[in-house]
C-alpha positions as CSV (number, residue, x, y, z in Angstrom):
1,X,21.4,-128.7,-71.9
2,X,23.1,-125.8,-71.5
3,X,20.2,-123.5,-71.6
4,X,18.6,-125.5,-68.7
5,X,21.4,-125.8,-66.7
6,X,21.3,-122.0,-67.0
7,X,17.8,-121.5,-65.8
8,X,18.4,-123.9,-63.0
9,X,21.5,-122.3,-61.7
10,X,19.5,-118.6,-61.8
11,X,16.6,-121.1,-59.4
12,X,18.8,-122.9,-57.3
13,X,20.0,-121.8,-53.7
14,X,23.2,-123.0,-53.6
15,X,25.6,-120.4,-52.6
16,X,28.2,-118.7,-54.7
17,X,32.1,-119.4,-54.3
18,X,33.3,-116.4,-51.9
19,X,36.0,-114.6,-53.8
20,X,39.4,-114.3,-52.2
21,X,39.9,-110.5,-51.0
22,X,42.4,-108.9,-53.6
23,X,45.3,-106.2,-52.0
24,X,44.1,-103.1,-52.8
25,X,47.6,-100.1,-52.7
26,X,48.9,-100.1,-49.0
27,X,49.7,-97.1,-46.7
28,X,52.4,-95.8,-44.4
29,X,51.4,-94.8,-41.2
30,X,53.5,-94.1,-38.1
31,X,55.5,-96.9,-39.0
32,X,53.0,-99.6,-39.6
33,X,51.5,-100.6,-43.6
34,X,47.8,-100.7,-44.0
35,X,47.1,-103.2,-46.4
36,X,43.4,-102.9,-47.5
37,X,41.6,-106.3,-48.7
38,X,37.6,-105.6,-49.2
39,X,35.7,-108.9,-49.4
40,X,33.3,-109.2,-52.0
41,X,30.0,-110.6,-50.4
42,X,27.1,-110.5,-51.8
43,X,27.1,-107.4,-54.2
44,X,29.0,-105.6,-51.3
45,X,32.4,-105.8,-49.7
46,X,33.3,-106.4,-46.3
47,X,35.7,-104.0,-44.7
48,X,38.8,-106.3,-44.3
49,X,43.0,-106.1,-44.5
50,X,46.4,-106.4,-42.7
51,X,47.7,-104.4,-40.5
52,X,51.6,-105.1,-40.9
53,X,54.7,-103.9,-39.1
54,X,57.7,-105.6,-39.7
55,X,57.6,-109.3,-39.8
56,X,53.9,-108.8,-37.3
57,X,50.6,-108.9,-39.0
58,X,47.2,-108.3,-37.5
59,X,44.0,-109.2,-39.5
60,X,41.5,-106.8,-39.2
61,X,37.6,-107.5,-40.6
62,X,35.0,-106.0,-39.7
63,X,31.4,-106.6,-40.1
64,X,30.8,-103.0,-41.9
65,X,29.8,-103.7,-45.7
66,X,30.4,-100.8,-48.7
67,X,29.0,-100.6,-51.6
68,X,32.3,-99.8,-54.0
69,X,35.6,-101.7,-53.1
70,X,36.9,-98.4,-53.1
71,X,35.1,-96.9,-50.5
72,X,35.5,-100.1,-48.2
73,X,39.3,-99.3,-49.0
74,X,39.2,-96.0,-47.7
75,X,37.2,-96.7,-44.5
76,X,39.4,-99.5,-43.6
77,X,42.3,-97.4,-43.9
78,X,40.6,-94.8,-41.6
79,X,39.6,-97.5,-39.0
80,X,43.3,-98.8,-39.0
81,X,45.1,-95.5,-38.1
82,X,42.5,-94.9,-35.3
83,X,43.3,-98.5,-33.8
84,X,47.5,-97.6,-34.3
85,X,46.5,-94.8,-32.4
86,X,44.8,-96.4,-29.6
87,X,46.5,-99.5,-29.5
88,X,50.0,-98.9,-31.3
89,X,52.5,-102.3,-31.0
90,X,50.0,-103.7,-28.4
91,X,48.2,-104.6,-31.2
92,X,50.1,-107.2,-32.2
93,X,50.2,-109.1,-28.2
């Protein structure tokens, strides 16, 4: 039974648990912590993470998918010190 369940699992269109985002090493910057959390989705990962100063968190995901966890790391870091830049505490309001 086994072997059939197999073959019908590989056939069947039910979708596949979405994995929880694992915390990737955080950042310092100007005082806040960029927390990077890449969503695996479908082969890929979504650009996703915290944004976290003091006891305030914002959740930031984004619709941009990567191919490598690392790389959706990196560009979510990037993303994040552009938005502390334009938006600094007002992000949190």
């Amino acid at each position: 039974m086994s072997i059939l369940s197999s073959i019908k699992s590989m056939f069947s269109s039910a979708p596949k648990e979405a994995k929880q985002p694992k915390a990737m090493p955080s950042e310092e910057y100007e005082g806040f912590e960029i927390i990077p959390m890449p969503a695996a989705e479908g082969g890929q990962y979504r650009l996703n993470g915290i944004i976290r100063k003091g006891e305030q968190e914002h959740q930031m995901i984004r619709a941009d998918m990567f191919g490598s966890a690392d790389d959706c790391a990196n560009e979510m870091k990037r993303k994040s010190k552009i938005l502390i830049d334009q938006m600094g505490d007002r992000l949190f309001n």
